[in-house]
C-alpha positions in Angstrom: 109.2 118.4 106.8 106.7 118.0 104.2 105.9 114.6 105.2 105.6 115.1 109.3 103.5 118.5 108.3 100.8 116.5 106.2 101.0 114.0 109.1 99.9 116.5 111.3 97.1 118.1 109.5 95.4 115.1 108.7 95.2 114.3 112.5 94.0 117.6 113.0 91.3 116.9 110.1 90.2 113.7 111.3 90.0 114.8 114.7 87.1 117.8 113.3 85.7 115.4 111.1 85.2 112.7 113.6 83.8 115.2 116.3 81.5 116.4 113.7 80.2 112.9 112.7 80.5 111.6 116.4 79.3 108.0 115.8 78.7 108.4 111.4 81.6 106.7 110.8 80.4 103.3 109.7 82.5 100.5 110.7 82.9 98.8 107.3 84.2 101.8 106.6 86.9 101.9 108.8 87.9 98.4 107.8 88.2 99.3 104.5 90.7 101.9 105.4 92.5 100.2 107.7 92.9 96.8 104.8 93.9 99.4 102.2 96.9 101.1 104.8 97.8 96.9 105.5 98.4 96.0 102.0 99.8 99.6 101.6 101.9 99.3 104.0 103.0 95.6 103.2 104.0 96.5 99.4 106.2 99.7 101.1 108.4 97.5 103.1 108.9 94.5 100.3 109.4 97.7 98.2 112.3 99.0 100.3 113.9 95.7 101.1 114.4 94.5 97.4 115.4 97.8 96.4 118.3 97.9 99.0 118.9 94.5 99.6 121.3 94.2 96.3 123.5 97.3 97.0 124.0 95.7 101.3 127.6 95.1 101.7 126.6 93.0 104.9 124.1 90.9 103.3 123.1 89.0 107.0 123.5 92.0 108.9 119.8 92.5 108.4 119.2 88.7 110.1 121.5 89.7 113.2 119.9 93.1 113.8 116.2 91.4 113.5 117.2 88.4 116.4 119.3 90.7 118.6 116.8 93.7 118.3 114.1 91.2 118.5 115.5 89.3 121.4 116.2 92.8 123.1 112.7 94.0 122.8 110.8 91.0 123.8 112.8 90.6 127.2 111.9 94.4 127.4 108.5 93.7 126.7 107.5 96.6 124.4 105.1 95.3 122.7 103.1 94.2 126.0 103.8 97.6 127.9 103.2 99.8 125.2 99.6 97.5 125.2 99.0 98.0 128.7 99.3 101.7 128.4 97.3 102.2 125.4 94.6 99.6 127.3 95.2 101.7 130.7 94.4 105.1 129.7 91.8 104.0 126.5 89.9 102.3 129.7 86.8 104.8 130.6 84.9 105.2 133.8 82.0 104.7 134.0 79.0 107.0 134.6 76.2 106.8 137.5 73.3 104.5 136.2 71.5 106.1 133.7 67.7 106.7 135.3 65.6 105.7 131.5 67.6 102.6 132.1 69.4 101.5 135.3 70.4 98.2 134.0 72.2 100.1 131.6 75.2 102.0 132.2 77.0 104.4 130.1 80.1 104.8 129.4 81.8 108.6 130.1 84.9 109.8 127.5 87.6 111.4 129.3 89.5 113.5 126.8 93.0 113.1 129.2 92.4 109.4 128.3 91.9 110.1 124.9 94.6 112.2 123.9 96.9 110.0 125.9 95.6 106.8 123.3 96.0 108.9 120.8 99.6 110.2 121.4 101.0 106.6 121.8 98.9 105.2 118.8 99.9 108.0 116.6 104.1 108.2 117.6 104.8 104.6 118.5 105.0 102.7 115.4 107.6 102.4 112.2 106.1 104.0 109.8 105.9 107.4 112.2 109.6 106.9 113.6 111.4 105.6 109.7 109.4 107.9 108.1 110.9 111.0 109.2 114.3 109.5 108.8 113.8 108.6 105.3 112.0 112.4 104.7 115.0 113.7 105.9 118.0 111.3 104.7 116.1 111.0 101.2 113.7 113.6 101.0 111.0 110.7 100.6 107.5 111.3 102.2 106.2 108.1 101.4 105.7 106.5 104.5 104.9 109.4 106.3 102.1 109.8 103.7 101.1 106.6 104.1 101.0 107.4 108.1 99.4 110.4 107.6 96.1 108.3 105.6 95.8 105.8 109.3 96.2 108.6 111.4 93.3 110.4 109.8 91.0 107.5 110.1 92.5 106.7 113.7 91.7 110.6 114.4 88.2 110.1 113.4 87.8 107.5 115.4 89.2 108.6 118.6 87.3 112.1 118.5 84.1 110.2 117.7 84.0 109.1 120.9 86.8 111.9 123.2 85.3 115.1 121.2 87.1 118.1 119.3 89.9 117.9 121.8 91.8 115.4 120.1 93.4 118.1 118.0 95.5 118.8 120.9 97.4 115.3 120.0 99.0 117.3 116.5 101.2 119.8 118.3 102.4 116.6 120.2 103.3 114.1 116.8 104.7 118.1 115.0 107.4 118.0 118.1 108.3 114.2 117.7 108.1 113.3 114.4 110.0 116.5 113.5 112.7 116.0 116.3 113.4 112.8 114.6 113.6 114.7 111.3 115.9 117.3 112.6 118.0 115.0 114.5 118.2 113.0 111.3 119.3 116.1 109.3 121.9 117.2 111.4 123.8 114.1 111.1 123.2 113.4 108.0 126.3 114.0 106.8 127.9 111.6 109.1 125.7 108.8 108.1 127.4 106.5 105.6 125.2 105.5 102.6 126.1 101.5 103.6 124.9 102.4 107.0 122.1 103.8 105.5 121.2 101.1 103.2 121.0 98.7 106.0 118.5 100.6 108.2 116.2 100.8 105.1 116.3 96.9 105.1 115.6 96.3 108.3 112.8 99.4 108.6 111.3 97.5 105.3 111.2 94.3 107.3 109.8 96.0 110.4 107.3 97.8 108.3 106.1 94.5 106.6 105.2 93.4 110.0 103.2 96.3 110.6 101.2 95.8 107.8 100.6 92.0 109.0 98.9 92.6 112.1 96.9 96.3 110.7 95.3 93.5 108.1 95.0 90.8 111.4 97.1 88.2 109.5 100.0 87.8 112.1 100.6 89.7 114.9 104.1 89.7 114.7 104.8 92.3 117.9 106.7 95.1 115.8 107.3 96.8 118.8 109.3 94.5 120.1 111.7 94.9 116.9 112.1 98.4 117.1 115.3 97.9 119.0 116.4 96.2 115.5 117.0 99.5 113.7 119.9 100.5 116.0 121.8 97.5 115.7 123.3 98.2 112.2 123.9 102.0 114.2 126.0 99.8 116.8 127.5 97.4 114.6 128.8 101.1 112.0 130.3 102.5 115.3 132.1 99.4 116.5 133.5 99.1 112.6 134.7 102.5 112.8 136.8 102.4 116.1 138.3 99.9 115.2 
């Protein structure tokens, strides 16, 4: 738990820090953050797709789970309805016309919106859903760590412009992040190191695409491949009955 509790502390930090600050927070500063969690993120998922790719005993199980989970996700449409949510709620009202300038009108944060922005941005994504699997499985924090560094700047950002309130989105990424880590513990010991192995290639892979669109290379719509990490799940369970 290690990992999920960092994860949540630094949101918690970032949210202070960013309230505090309000607008400080220079953009080329941000940028630079963000780059350094792309490439970080980018040498993470190359990291743990050669170091399991040799020991897979289904070496294109990887390629099926990517174009079925893939296929799956984009006639779901993940990737565009997680967008429209995050755009829905992240979209503020505005305020009556300001009387020193009523060409100008400002724009009114709504902490509901806010923390509902901040909940999707900071538990949708790979590196916040494999990384408590991986904590728990392997007792390696790295890409929760490595989630825990975005989420701080994302924090800062957010309660820049919502206020102190954004600490309220910690408790919320504790419960989910560490239901994924408990769930993950309990069966454990049902987990087969080959099935294993295979989710670690395909979470590298996914993971990889995450860091292509955090440094605006590709968008590759890794939402839409999340439904690629239970294929190898399915394909384990079918092998065992029959």
């Amino acid at each position: 738990m290690l990992g999920t509790i960092t994860n949540t502390c630094t949101i918690i930090i970032g949210s202070v820090a960013g309230a505090l600050l309000k607008r400080g927070i220079r953009p080329e500063w941000q940028s630079v953050l963000f780059n350094a969690m792309g490439l970080a993120s980018l040498a993470l998922g190359f990291n743990a797709v050669c170091q399991n790719m040799p020991h897979s005993q289904y070496p294109v199980l990887f390629i099926l789970s990517l174009s079925i989970g893939g296929l799956l996700g984009t006639i779901l449409d993940l990737d565009g309805r997680f967008r429209r949510l995050v755009d829905r709620f992240s979209k503020k009202p505005e305020s009556p016309e300001s009387p020193e300038n009523p060409d100008k009108v400002a724009p009114r944060a709504n902490l509901a919106q806010g923390l509902s922005t901040g909940i999707l941005l900071y538990c949708i994504g790979t590196l916040s859903i494999v990384g408590p699997i991986n904590s728990a499985l392997l007792g390696d924090n790295t890409y929760l760590f490595t989630n825990a560094t975005l989420d701080l700047v994302t924090s800062a950002v957010l309660a820049a412009t919502y206020g102190l309130g954004m600490v309220l989105a910690a408790p919320v990424l504790f419960c989910w992040q560490g239901g994924i880590w408990l769930l993950a513990r309990l069966c454990g010991d049902v987990i087969p190191p080959a099935l294993l192995c295979e989710m670690q290639i395909v979470g590298g892979v996914l993971i990889v695409a995450s860091g292509l669109a955090i440094l605006n290379i590709r968008d590759l719509k890794a939402l839409n491949l999340l439904p690629s990490l239970f294929v190898p799940v399915i394909y384990f369970l079918i092998l065992a009955v029959l």
